[in-house]
N, C-alpha and C positions, 0 to 999 in steps of 0.2 A: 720866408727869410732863408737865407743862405746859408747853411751852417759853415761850411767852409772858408767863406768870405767872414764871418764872424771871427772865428777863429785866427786869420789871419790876422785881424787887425788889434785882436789880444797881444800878439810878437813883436815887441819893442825891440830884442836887438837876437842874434845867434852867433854861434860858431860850433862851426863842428873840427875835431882833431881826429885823423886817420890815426890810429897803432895797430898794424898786421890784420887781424882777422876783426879788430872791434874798431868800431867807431864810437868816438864820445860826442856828446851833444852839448852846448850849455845854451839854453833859452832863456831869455828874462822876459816876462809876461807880467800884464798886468790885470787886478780883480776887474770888476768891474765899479768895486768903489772905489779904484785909486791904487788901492796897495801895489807894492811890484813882489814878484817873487821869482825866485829860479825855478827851471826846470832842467835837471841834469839825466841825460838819456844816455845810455849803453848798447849800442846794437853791435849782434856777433851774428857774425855767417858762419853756417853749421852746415853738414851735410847728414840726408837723411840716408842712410844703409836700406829702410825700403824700400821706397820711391826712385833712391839714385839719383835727387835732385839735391839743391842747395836750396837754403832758407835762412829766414833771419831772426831771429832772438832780441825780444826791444825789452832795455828796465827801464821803469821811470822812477825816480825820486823829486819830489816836490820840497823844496827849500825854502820858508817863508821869514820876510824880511827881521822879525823877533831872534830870529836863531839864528841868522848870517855869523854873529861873532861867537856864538859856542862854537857852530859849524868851522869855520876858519881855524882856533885855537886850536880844535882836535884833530884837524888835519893837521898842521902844524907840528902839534904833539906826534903821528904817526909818524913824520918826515924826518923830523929832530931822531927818534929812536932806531927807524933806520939806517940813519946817516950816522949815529956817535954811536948807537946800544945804549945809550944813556933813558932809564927812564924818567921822561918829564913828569911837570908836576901836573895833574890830574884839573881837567877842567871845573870849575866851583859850580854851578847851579842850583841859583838862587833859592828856585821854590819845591816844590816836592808835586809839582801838577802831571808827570808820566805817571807816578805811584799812585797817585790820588785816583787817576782815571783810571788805570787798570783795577784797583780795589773797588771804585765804582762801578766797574764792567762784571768786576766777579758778582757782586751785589746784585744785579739787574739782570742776572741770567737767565736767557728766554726760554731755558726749559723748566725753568723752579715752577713751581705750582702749577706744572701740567700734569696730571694725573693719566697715568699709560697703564691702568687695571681697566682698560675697558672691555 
C-alpha cells in the first residue's frame, strides 16, 4: 500500500495563507470512520547561523469535530479583547474530562512501582 497515496485521499479540502516568514495551513481530513476534523499547520522559515542555510519550522494542531465550537468561542473571545480591551466572558465547559485525564495520568505514572535500588 501506498502511504502517500493513502494519505491523500484522507484531504477533503485545504488552504494555505502566506503572512511574511509563516505560512498557515487549514486541512480538513477525515478519520477513517467518517468523522472530519481540522488540521491547522504553522510553517516558519528560519535560518540556521551554523550551516548558513534556511529551514523550516512545521506545528501541527489537531481540531476535532466535538470542540469546533469551544474552539471558535475562544478565538473569538481573543479577537473581541483585542479589538475593545474588553474582557469577554470565559468559555463554559461542560465536563471536567481535561482535569479528569491529567489526574488519571498523574495516577498511572509509569515510574510508580519501579523500584531503582538495584
Amino acid at each position: 500500500m501506498d502511504f502517500n497515496s493513502n494519505r491523500q485521499k484522507e484531504e477533503l479540502y485545504s488552504q494555505s495563507i502566506s503572512a511574511g516568514k509563516r505560512k498557515y495551513f487549514f486541512d480538513v481530513k477525515e478519520t477513517r470512520g467518517g468523522d472530519k476534523f481540522i488540521v491547522i499547520a504553522e510553517s516558519r522559515k528560519l535560518f540556521d547561523n551554523n550551516t548558513g542555510n534556511f529551514y523550516y519550522e512545521k506545528n501541527k494542531m489537531f481540531l476535532y469535530k466535538e470542540d469546533f465550537e469551544k474552539f471558535q468561542k475562544g478565538l473569538e473571545n481573543a479577537l473581541h479583547f483585542i479589538e475593545t480591551g474588553e474582557i469577554p466572558e470565559p468559555v463554559v465547559v461542560e465536563s471536567n474530562d481535561f482535569q479528569a485525564d491529567n489526574a488519571a495520568a498523574k495516577d498511572n505514572n509509569v515510574i510508580d512501582g519501579i523500584d531503582f535500588n538495584y
